[in-house]
C-alpha positions as CSV (number, residue, x, y, z in Angstrom):
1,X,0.0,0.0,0.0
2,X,1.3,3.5,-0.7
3,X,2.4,5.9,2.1
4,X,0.1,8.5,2.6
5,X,0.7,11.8,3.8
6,X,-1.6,14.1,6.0
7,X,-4.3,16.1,4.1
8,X,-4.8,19.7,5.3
9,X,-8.1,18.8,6.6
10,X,-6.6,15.8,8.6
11,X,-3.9,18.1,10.1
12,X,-6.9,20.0,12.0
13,X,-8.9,16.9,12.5
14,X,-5.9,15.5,14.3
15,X,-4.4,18.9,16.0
16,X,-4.8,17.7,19.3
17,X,-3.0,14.1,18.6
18,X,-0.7,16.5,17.1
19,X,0.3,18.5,19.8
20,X,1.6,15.1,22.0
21,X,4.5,14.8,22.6
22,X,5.4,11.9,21.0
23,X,3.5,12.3,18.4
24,X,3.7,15.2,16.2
25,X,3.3,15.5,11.9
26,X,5.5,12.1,11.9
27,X,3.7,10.4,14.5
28,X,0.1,11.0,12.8
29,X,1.3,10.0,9.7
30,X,2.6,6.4,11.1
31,X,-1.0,6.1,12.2
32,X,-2.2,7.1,9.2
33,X,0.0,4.7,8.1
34,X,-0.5,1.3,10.2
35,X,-2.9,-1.4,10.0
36,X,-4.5,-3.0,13.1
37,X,-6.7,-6.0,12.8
38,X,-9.3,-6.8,15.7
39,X,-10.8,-10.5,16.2
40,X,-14.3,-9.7,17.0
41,X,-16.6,-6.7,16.9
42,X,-18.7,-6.7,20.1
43,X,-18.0,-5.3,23.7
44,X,-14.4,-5.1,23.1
45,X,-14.1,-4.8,19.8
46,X,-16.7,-1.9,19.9
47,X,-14.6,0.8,21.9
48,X,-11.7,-0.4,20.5
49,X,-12.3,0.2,16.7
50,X,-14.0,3.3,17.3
51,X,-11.2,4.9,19.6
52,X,-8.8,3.7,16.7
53,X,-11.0,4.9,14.2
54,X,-11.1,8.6,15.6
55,X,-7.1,8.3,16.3
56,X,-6.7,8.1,12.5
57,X,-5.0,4.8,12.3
58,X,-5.4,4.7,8.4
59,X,-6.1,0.8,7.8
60,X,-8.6,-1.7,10.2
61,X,-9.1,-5.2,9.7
62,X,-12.4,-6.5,11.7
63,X,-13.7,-10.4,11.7
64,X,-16.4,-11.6,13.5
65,X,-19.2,-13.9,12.2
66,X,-22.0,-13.1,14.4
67,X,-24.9,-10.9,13.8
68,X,-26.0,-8.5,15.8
69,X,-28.5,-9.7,19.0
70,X,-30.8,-7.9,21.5
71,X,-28.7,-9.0,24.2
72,X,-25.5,-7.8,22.8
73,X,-26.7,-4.1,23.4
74,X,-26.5,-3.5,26.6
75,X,-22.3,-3.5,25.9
76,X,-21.3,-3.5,22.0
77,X,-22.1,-0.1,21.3
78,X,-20.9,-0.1,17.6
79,X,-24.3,-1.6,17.4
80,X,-28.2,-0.3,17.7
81,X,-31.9,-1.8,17.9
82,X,-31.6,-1.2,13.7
83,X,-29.1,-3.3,13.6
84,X,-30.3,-6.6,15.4
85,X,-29.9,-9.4,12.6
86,X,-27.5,-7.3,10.8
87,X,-24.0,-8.8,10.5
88,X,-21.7,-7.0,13.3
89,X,-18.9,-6.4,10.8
90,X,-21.1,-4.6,8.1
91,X,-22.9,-2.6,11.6
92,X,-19.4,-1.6,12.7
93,X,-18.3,-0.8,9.2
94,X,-20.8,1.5,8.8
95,X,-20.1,3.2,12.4
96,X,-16.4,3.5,11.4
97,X,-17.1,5.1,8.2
98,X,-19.4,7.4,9.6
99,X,-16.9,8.3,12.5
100,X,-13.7,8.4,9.9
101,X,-14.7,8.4,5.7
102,X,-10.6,8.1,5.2
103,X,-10.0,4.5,7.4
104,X,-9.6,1.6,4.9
105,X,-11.7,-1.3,5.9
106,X,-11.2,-4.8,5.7
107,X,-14.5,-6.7,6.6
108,X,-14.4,-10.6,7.4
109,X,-17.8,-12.2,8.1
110,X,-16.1,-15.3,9.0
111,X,-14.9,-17.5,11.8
112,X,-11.2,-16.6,12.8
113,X,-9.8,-19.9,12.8
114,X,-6.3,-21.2,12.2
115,X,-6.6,-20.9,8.3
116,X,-7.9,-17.1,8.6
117,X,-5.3,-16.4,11.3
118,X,-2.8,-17.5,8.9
119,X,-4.3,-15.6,5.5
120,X,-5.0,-12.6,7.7
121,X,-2.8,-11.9,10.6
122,X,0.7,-11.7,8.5
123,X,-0.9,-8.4,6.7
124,X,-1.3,-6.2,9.8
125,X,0.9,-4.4,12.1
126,X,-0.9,-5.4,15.7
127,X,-3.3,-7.6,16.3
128,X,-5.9,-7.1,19.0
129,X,-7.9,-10.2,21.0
130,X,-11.9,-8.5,21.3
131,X,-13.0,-12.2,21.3
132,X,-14.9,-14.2,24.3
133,X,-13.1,-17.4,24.3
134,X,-9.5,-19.0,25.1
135,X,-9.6,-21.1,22.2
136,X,-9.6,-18.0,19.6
137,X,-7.2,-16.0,21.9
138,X,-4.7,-19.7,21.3
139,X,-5.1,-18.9,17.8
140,X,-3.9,-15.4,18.1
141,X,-1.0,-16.2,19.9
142,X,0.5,-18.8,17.9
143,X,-0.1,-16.8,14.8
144,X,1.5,-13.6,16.0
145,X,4.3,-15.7,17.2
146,X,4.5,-17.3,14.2
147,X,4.3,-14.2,11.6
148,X,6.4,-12.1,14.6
149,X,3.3,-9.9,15.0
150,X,2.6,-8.3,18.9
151,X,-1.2,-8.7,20.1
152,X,-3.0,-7.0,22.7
153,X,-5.1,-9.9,24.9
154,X,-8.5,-8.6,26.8
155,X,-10.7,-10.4,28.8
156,X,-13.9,-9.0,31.0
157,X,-16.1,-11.1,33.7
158,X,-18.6,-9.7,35.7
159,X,-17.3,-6.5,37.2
160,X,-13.5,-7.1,36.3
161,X,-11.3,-7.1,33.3
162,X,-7.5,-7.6,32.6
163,X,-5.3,-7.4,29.7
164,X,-1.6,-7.5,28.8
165,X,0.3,-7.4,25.3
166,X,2.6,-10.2,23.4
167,X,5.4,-9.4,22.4
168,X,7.0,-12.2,20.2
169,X,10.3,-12.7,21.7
170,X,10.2,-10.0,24.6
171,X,8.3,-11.5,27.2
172,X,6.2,-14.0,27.8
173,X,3.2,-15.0,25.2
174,X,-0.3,-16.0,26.4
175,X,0.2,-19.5,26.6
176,X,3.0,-19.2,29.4
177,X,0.8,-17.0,31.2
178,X,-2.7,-19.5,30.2
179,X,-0.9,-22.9,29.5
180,X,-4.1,-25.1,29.3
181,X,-7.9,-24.2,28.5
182,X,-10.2,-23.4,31.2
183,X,-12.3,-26.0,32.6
184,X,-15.9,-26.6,30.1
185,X,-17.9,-25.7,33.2
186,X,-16.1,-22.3,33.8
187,X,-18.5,-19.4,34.5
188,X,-18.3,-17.1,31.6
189,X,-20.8,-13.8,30.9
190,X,-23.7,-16.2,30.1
191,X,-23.6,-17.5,33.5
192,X,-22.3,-14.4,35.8
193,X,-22.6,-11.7,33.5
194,X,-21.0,-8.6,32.4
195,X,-21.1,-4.5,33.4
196,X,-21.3,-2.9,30.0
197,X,-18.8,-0.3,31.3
198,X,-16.0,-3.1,32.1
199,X,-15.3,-4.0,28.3
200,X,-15.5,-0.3,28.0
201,X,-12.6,0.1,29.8
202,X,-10.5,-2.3,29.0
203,X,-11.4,-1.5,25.2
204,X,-9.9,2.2,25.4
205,X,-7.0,0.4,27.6
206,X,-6.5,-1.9,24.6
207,X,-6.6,1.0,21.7
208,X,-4.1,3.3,23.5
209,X,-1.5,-0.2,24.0
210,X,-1.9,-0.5,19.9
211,X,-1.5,3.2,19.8
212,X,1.6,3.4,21.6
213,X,2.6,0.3,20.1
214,X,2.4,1.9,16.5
215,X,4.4,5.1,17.4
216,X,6.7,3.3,19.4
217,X,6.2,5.8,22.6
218,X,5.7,4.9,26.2
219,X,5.8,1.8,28.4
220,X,3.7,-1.3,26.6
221,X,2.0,-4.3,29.0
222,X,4.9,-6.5,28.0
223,X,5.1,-8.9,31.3
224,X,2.6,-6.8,33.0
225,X,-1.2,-7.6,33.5
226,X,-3.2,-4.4,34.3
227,X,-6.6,-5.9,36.1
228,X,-9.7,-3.3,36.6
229,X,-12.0,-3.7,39.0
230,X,-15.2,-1.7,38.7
231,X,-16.6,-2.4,41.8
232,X,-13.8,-1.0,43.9
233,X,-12.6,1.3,40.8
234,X,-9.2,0.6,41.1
235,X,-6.7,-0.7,38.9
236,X,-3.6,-3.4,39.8
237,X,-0.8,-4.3,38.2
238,X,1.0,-8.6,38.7
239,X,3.9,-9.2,37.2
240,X,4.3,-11.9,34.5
241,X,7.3,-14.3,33.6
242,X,8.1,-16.1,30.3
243,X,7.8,-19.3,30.9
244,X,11.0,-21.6,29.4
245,X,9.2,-24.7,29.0
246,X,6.4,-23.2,27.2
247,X,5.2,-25.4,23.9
248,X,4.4,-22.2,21.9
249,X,7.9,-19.8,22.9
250,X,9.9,-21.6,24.7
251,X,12.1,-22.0,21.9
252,X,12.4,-18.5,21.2
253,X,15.2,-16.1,21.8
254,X,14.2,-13.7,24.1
255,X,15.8,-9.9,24.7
Protein backbone atom coordinates (compact mmCIF):
# COMPACT_ATOMS: atom_id res chain seq x y z
CA UNK A 1 0.00 0.00 0.00
CA UNK A 2 1.27 3.54 -0.74
CA UNK A 3 2.38 5.88 2.06
CA UNK A 4 0.08 8.47 2.63
CA UNK A 5 0.68 11.85 3.77
CA UNK A 6 -1.58 14.08 5.97
CA UNK A 7 -4.34 16.11 4.08
CA UNK A 8 -4.82 19.65 5.27
CA UNK A 9 -8.08 18.80 6.58
CA UNK A 10 -6.65 15.83 8.56
CA UNK A 11 -3.86 18.06 10.06
CA UNK A 12 -6.89 20.02 12.05
CA UNK A 13 -8.89 16.95 12.45
CA UNK A 14 -5.90 15.51 14.31
CA UNK A 15 -4.38 18.87 16.01
CA UNK A 16 -4.82 17.67 19.31
CA UNK A 17 -2.97 14.08 18.64
CA UNK A 18 -0.67 16.46 17.12
CA UNK A 19 0.29 18.46 19.82
CA UNK A 20 1.59 15.08 22.00
CA UNK A 21 4.50 14.80 22.62
CA UNK A 22 5.42 11.86 20.98
CA UNK A 23 3.47 12.29 18.42
CA UNK A 24 3.66 15.19 16.25
CA UNK A 25 3.27 15.54 11.94
CA UNK A 26 5.49 12.13 11.95
CA UNK A 27 3.74 10.38 14.54
CA UNK A 28 0.06 10.98 12.85
CA UNK A 29 1.27 9.98 9.74
CA UNK A 30 2.55 6.38 11.07
CA UNK A 31 -0.95 6.14 12.25
CA UNK A 32 -2.24 7.12 9.18
CA UNK A 33 -0.02 4.66 8.08
CA UNK A 34 -0.47 1.29 10.24
CA UNK A 35 -2.89 -1.39 9.98
CA UNK A 36 -4.54 -3.01 13.13
CA UNK A 37 -6.66 -6.03 12.78
CA UNK A 38 -9.32 -6.77 15.67
CA UNK A 39 -10.81 -10.47 16.22
CA UNK A 40 -14.28 -9.69 16.96
CA UNK A 41 -16.60 -6.70 16.87
CA UNK A 42 -18.65 -6.67 20.12
CA UNK A 43 -18.04 -5.35 23.65
CA UNK A 44 -14.39 -5.14 23.15
CA UNK A 45 -14.12 -4.80 19.84
CA UNK A 46 -16.65 -1.90 19.88
CA UNK A 47 -14.62 0.80 21.87
CA UNK A 48 -11.70 -0.44 20.50
CA UNK A 49 -12.31 0.16 16.69
CA UNK A 50 -14.01 3.34 17.30
CA UNK A 51 -11.24 4.91 19.58
CA UNK A 52 -8.82 3.68 16.72
CA UNK A 53 -11.00 4.85 14.22
CA UNK A 54 -11.07 8.56 15.58
CA UNK A 55 -7.06 8.32 16.29
CA UNK A 56 -6.74 8.14 12.47
CA UNK A 57 -5.01 4.77 12.29
CA UNK A 58 -5.37 4.72 8.42
CA UNK A 59 -6.13 0.78 7.80
CA UNK A 60 -8.56 -1.73 10.22
CA UNK A 61 -9.15 -5.22 9.67
CA UNK A 62 -12.36 -6.49 11.74
CA UNK A 63 -13.71 -10.38 11.73
CA UNK A 64 -16.40 -11.63 13.48
CA UNK A 65 -19.20 -13.92 12.15
CA UNK A 66 -21.95 -13.05 14.44
CA UNK A 67 -24.93 -10.90 13.80
CA UNK A 68 -26.03 -8.51 15.83
CA UNK A 69 -28.51 -9.66 19.04
CA UNK A 70 -30.78 -7.92 21.46
CA UNK A 71 -28.66 -9.05 24.22
CA UNK A 72 -25.49 -7.76 22.80
CA UNK A 73 -26.68 -4.12 23.39
CA UNK A 74 -26.46 -3.45 26.58
CA UNK A 75 -22.35 -3.52 25.93
CA UNK A 76 -21.30 -3.52 22.03
CA UNK A 77 -22.11 -0.14 21.35
CA UNK A 78 -20.95 -0.10 17.63
CA UNK A 79 -24.27 -1.61 17.42
CA UNK A 80 -28.17 -0.27 17.69
CA UNK A 81 -31.88 -1.79 17.92
CA UNK A 82 -31.57 -1.18 13.66
CA UNK A 83 -29.12 -3.32 13.60
CA UNK A 84 -30.28 -6.63 15.41
CA UNK A 85 -29.87 -9.44 12.64
CA UNK A 86 -27.48 -7.26 10.80
CA UNK A 87 -24.01 -8.85 10.46
CA UNK A 88 -21.65 -6.99 13.30
CA UNK A 89 -18.88 -6.39 10.78
CA UNK A 90 -21.13 -4.57 8.12
CA UNK A 91 -22.89 -2.60 11.61
CA UNK A 92 -19.40 -1.62 12.74
CA UNK A 93 -18.28 -0.79 9.15
CA UNK A 94 -20.85 1.48 8.82
CA UNK A 95 -20.07 3.24 12.36
CA UNK A 96 -16.44 3.52 11.43
CA UNK A 97 -17.13 5.14 8.23
CA UNK A 98 -19.43 7.41 9.59
CA UNK A 99 -16.90 8.34 12.55
CA UNK A 100 -13.73 8.44 9.88
CA UNK A 101 -14.69 8.44 5.74
CA UNK A 102 -10.63 8.06 5.23
CA UNK A 103 -10.03 4.50 7.36
CA UNK A 104 -9.64 1.62 4.88
CA UNK A 105 -11.71 -1.30 5.95
CA UNK A 106 -11.21 -4.77 5.74
CA UNK A 107 -14.46 -6.75 6.64
CA UNK A 108 -14.39 -10.62 7.39
CA UNK A 109 -17.80 -12.16 8.07
CA UNK A 110 -16.13 -15.34 9.01
CA UNK A 111 -14.94 -17.52 11.85
CA UNK A 112 -11.16 -16.58 12.80
CA UNK A 113 -9.77 -19.91 12.84
CA UNK A 114 -6.34 -21.22 12.21
CA UNK A 115 -6.64 -20.89 8.26
CA UNK A 116 -7.89 -17.10 8.55
CA UNK A 117 -5.26 -16.43 11.26
CA UNK A 118 -2.80 -17.45 8.85
CA UNK A 119 -4.28 -15.61 5.53
CA UNK A 120 -5.01 -12.60 7.71
CA UNK A 121 -2.75 -11.95 10.59
CA UNK A 122 0.72 -11.74 8.48
CA UNK A 123 -0.89 -8.39 6.71
CA UNK A 124 -1.34 -6.20 9.77
CA UNK A 125 0.89 -4.37 12.11
CA UNK A 126 -0.92 -5.38 15.69
CA UNK A 127 -3.28 -7.58 16.31
CA UNK A 128 -5.93 -7.09 18.96
CA UNK A 129 -7.88 -10.22 20.97
CA UNK A 130 -11.87 -8.51 21.27
CA UNK A 131 -13.05 -12.19 21.26
CA UNK A 132 -14.86 -14.16 24.32
CA UNK A 133 -13.05 -17.39 24.31
CA UNK A 134 -9.51 -19.00 25.11
CA UNK A 135 -9.57 -21.14 22.16
CA UNK A 136 -9.61 -18.00 19.61
CA UNK A 137 -7.23 -16.02 21.87
CA UNK A 138 -4.67 -19.70 21.30
CA UNK A 139 -5.09 -18.87 17.82
CA UNK A 140 -3.92 -15.44 18.06
CA UNK A 141 -1.04 -16.16 19.94
CA UNK A 142 0.50 -18.77 17.89
CA UNK A 143 -0.12 -16.85 14.76
CA UNK A 144 1.53 -13.57 15.97
CA UNK A 145 4.30 -15.72 17.17
CA UNK A 146 4.53 -17.31 14.19
CA UNK A 147 4.25 -14.19 11.63
CA UNK A 148 6.42 -12.11 14.61
CA UNK A 149 3.26 -9.87 15.02
CA UNK A 150 2.61 -8.33 18.86
CA UNK A 151 -1.19 -8.73 20.13
CA UNK A 152 -2.96 -7.04 22.68
CA UNK A 153 -5.15 -9.85 24.93
CA UNK A 154 -8.46 -8.58 26.78
CA UNK A 155 -10.68 -10.42 28.81
CA UNK A 156 -13.89 -8.97 31.02
CA UNK A 157 -16.07 -11.08 33.70
CA UNK A 158 -18.58 -9.69 35.66
CA UNK A 159 -17.28 -6.54 37.22
CA UNK A 160 -13.45 -7.11 36.30
CA UNK A 161 -11.27 -7.09 33.31
CA UNK A 162 -7.47 -7.55 32.64
CA UNK A 163 -5.28 -7.35 29.65
CA UNK A 164 -1.65 -7.47 28.83
CA UNK A 165 0.29 -7.36 25.30
CA UNK A 166 2.62 -10.22 23.42
CA UNK A 167 5.36 -9.41 22.44
CA UNK A 168 6.98 -12.16 20.22
CA UNK A 169 10.29 -12.70 21.71
CA UNK A 170 10.17 -10.03 24.61
CA UNK A 171 8.33 -11.54 27.17
CA UNK A 172 6.16 -14.05 27.77
CA UNK A 173 3.20 -15.03 25.24
CA UNK A 174 -0.32 -15.99 26.36
CA UNK A 175 0.20 -19.46 26.61
CA UNK A 176 3.00 -19.22 29.40
CA UNK A 177 0.78 -17.05 31.18
CA UNK A 178 -2.69 -19.52 30.21
CA UNK A 179 -0.89 -22.91 29.50
CA UNK A 180 -4.12 -25.06 29.28
CA UNK A 181 -7.95 -24.16 28.49
CA UNK A 182 -10.17 -23.39 31.18
CA UNK A 183 -12.33 -26.03 32.56
CA UNK A 184 -15.86 -26.57 30.09
CA UNK A 185 -17.93 -25.68 33.24
CA UNK A 186 -16.12 -22.25 33.78
CA UNK A 187 -18.49 -19.40 34.49
CA UNK A 188 -18.29 -17.06 31.58
CA UNK A 189 -20.80 -13.80 30.85
CA UNK A 190 -23.65 -16.17 30.15
CA UNK A 191 -23.55 -17.52 33.46
CA UNK A 192 -22.26 -14.41 35.82
CA UNK A 193 -22.62 -11.66 33.54
CA UNK A 194 -21.04 -8.60 32.42
CA UNK A 195 -21.12 -4.46 33.40
CA UNK A 196 -21.31 -2.91 30.04
CA UNK A 197 -18.78 -0.30 31.25
CA UNK A 198 -15.96 -3.11 32.07
CA UNK A 199 -15.29 -4.04 28.29
CA UNK A 200 -15.52 -0.26 27.96
CA UNK A 201 -12.56 0.08 29.83
CA UNK A 202 -10.45 -2.33 28.99
CA UNK A 203 -11.42 -1.54 25.15
CA UNK A 204 -9.92 2.20 25.44
CA UNK A 205 -7.01 0.43 27.56
CA UNK A 206 -6.47 -1.92 24.60
CA UNK A 207 -6.56 1.02 21.75
CA UNK A 208 -4.13 3.35 23.48
CA UNK A 209 -1.53 -0.24 23.96
CA UNK A 210 -1.91 -0.46 19.87
CA UNK A 211 -1.47 3.17 19.83
CA UNK A 212 1.58 3.44 21.57
CA UNK A 213 2.60 0.28 20.06
CA UNK A 214 2.40 1.92 16.49
CA UNK A 215 4.36 5.13 17.41
CA UNK A 216 6.69 3.33 19.41
CA UNK A 217 6.22 5.77 22.62
CA UNK A 218 5.70 4.87 26.18
CA UNK A 219 5.78 1.79 28.39
CA UNK A 220 3.71 -1.34 26.64
CA UNK A 221 2.00 -4.25 29.02
CA UNK A 222 4.93 -6.46 28.05
CA UNK A 223 5.14 -8.88 31.33
CA UNK A 224 2.61 -6.83 32.98
CA UNK A 225 -1.22 -7.57 33.53
CA UNK A 226 -3.19 -4.36 34.27
CA UNK A 227 -6.57 -5.86 36.13
CA UNK A 228 -9.70 -3.27 36.56
CA UNK A 229 -12.04 -3.68 38.96
CA UNK A 230 -15.22 -1.71 38.73
CA UNK A 231 -16.58 -2.43 41.85
CA UNK A 232 -13.83 -0.97 43.87
CA UNK A 233 -12.58 1.31 40.80
CA UNK A 234 -9.20 0.58 41.10
CA UNK A 235 -6.73 -0.73 38.88
CA UNK A 236 -3.64 -3.41 39.79
CA UNK A 237 -0.75 -4.25 38.23
CA UNK A 238 0.98 -8.55 38.69
CA UNK A 239 3.86 -9.19 37.20
CA UNK A 240 4.25 -11.92 34.55
CA UNK A 241 7.29 -14.34 33.56
CA UNK A 242 8.13 -16.13 30.26
CA UNK A 243 7.79 -19.31 30.94
CA UNK A 244 10.96 -21.63 29.39
CA UNK A 245 9.17 -24.74 28.98
CA UNK A 246 6.44 -23.17 27.24
CA UNK A 247 5.24 -25.45 23.88
CA UNK A 248 4.38 -22.19 21.94
CA UNK A 249 7.86 -19.83 22.93
CA UNK A 250 9.94 -21.57 24.73
CA UNK A 251 12.14 -21.96 21.94
CA UNK A 252 12.36 -18.48 21.23
CA UNK A 253 15.24 -16.14 21.82
CA UNK A 254 14.19 -13.74 24.12
CA UNK A 255 15.82 -9.92 24.68
Amino acid sequence: MQTRSLTAEQHELYKRNILLTGVGVAGQEKLLNSGVLLVGAGGLGSPVAFYLAAAGVGRMGLIDADTVGLSNLQRQILHAVPDLGRPKVVSAGEKLHALNPDLILDLHQELFDVRTAADLVPNYDIVIDCTDNFHARYVINEACLKANKPFVYGGVLAWAGQMFTVLPGRGPCFRCIFRNDPPADAPSTSELGILGAVPGVIGVLQASEAIRYILGTGELLVGRMLIYDALSASFCEVSLERDSECPSCGNMNCD
